[in-house]
C-alpha positions in Angstrom: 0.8 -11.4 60.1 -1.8 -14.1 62.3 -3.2 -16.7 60.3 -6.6 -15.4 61.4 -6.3 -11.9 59.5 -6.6 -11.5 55.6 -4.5 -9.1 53.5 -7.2 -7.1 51.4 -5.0 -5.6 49.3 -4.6 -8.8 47.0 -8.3 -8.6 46.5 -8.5 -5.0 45.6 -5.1 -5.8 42.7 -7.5 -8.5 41.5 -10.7 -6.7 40.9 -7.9 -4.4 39.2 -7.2 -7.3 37.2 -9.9 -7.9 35.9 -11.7 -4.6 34.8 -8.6 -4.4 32.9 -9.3 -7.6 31.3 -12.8 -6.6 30.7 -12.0 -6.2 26.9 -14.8 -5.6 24.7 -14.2 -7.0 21.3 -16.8 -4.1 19.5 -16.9 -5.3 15.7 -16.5 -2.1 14.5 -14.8 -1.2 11.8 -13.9 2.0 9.7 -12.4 2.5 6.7 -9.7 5.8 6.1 -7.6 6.6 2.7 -4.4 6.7 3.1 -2.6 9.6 3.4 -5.9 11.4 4.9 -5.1 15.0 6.3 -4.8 15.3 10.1 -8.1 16.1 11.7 -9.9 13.8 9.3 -12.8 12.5 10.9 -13.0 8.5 10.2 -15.6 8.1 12.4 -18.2 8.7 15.9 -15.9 5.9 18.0 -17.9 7.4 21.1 -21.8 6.9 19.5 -20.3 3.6 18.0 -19.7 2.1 21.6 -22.6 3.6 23.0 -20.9 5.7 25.7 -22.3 9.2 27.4 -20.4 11.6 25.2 -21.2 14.1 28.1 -18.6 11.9 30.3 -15.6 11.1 27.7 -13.7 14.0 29.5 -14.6 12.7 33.3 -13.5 9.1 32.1 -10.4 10.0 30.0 -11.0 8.7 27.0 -8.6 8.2 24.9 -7.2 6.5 22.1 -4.0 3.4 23.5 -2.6 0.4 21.7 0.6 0.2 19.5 -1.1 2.4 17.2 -2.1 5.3 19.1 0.0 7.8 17.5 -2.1 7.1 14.0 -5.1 8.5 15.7 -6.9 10.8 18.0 -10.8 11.2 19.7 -12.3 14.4 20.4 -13.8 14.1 23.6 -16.3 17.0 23.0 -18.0 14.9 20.3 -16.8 11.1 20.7 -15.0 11.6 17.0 -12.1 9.4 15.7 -9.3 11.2 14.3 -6.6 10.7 11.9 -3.6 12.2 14.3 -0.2 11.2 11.9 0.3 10.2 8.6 -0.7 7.0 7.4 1.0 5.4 4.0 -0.1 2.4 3.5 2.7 1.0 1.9 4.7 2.1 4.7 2.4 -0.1 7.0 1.8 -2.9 4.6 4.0 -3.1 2.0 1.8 -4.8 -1.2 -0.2 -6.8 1.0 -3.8 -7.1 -0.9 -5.4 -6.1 3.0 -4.5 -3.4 5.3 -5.7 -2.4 8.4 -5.2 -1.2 11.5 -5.8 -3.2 15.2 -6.4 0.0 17.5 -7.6 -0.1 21.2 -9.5 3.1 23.0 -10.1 3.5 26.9 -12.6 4.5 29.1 -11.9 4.4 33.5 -14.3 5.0 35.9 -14.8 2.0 35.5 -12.0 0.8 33.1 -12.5 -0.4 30.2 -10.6 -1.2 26.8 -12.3 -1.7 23.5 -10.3 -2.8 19.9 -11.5 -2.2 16.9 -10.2 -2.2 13.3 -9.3 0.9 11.0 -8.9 -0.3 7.1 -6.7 1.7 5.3 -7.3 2.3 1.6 -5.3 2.7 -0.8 -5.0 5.6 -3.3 -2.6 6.5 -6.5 0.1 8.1 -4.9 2.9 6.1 -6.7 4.3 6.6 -10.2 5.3 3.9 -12.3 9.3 3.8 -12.3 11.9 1.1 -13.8 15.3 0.6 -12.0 16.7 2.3 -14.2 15.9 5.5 -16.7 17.9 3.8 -19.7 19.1 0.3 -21.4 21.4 -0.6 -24.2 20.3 -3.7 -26.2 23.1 -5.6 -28.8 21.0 -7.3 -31.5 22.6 -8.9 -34.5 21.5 -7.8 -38.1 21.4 -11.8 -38.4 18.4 -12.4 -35.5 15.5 -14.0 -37.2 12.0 -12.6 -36.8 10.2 -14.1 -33.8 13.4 -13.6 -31.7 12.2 -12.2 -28.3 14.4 -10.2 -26.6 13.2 -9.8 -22.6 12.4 -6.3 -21.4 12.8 -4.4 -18.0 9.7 -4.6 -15.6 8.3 -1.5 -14.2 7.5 -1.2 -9.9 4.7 0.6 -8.9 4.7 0.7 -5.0 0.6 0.4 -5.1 -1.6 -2.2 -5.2 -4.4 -3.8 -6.9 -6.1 -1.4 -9.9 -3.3 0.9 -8.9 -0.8 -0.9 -9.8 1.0 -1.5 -13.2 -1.8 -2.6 -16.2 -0.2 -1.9 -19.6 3.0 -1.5 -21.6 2.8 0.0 -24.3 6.2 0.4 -27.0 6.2 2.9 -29.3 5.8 3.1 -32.9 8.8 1.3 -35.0 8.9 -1.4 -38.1 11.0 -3.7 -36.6 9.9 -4.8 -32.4 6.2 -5.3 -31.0 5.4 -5.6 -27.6 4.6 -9.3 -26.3 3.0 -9.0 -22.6 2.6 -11.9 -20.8 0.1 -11.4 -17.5 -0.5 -13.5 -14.8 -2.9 -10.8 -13.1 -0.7 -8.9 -10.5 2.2 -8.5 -11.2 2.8 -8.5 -14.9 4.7 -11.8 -15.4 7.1 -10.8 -18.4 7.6 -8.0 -21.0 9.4 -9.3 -24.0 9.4 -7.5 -27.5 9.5 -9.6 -30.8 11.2 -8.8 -34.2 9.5 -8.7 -36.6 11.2 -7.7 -39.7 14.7 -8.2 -40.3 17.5 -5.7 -39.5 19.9 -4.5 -41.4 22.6 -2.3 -39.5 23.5 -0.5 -43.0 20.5 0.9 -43.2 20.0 1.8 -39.9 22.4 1.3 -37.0 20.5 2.4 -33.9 17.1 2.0 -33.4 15.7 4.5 -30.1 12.4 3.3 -28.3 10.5 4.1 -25.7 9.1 1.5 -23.5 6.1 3.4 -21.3 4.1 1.6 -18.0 0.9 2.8 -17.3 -1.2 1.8 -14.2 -5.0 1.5 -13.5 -5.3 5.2 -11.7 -8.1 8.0 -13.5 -6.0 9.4 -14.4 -3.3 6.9 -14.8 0.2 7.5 -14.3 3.1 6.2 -16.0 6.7 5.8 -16.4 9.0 5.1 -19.3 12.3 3.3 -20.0 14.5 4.4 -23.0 15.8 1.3 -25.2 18.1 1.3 -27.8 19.3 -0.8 -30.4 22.6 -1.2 -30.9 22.4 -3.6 -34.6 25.3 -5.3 -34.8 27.6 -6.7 -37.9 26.5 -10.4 -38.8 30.2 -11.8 -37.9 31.2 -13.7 -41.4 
């Protein structure tokens, strides 16, 4: 190639360039429950970013990004769809925050747009302990006050949906002692109160029941019992 003559090709992949990095930051932002039915509108993305809804299908627009496959646009009307299924926990584990980053694109000219999706969390998880059942060995001896610590229940939720309460039930000998430093529950501990005696009674059965903060709440129990052992002499 002479000196004198310019490739214009470089020119043309630069003006590319830069329509693709014509990103419009659009502070919009939705809000979706989890675990919303496909089809679900969350939104009008189309009005939203002011485009001709009467040109979505000429300009192929579409939903791109990393989370494309979460949701969908209806070119006829500019709506934003919920495409898959979206479980929050899945995507966020027990973060306090979720959301979704999600891009949509227009060509003719091109152009790509972000904009966030928040993701909400409902009551879909139970209350559950590690395991359905413990054995406790308590001496007839133990003085009242002794705390004996209890298992902690998991709730995959967050926030009001997550555990709230213990509750034990009814006895004479063991309350409940809940100590809570807001979310999680630090300890569960129950407290003898009045004095065993393994003669009299050898094995004490409770029932140790979580709630959470759902309306309805939910809940899940753990079976204790009370093995009272012979004071050794």
């Amino acid at each position: 190639m002479g000196r004198g003559k310019k490739d214009p090709t470089w020119m043309y992949n630069l003006f590319f360039v830069l329509h693709v990095l014509m990103v419009a930051e659009a502070q919009i932002v939705y809000s979706i429950t989890e675990e919303s039915s496909p089809g679900t509108v969350v939104g009008n993305l189309a009005k939203d970013l002011q485009l001709d809804i009467q040109e979505l299908g000429k300009r192929h627009f579409q939903i791109s990004g990393p989370n494309e496959k979460y949701f969908d646009v209806n070119i006829k009307t500019g709506a934003l769809l919920v495409k898959d299924r979206i479980d929050r926990e899945e995507l966020c584990a027990r973060k306090a925050k979720c959301s979704l980053e999600v891009e949509a694109i227009v060509k003719s000219p091109l152009n790509l747009y972000r904009f966030e999706v928040k993701i909400v969390d409902i009551n879909d998880n139970t209350p559950s302990f590690r395991i359905p059942e413990i054995d406790l060995n308590v001496s007839e001896s133990a003085f009242s006050g002794e705390k004996i610590a209890l298992p902690k229940a998991f709730d995959a939720d967050v926030g009001v949906y997550s555990v709230k309460a213990y509750k034990l039930s009814h006895n004479e000998h063991f309350a409940l002692d809940v100590q809570n430093g807001g979310d999680p529950t630090v300890s569960v501990e129950m407290t003898l109160q009045k004095p065993l005696d393994r003669e009299k009674q050898s094995l004490i059965k409770l029932t140790l029941t979580a709630t959470d903060g759902g309306k309805p709440a939910k809940s899940g129990t753990l079976l204790i019992n009370v093995n009272v052992c012979t004071t050794q002499r």
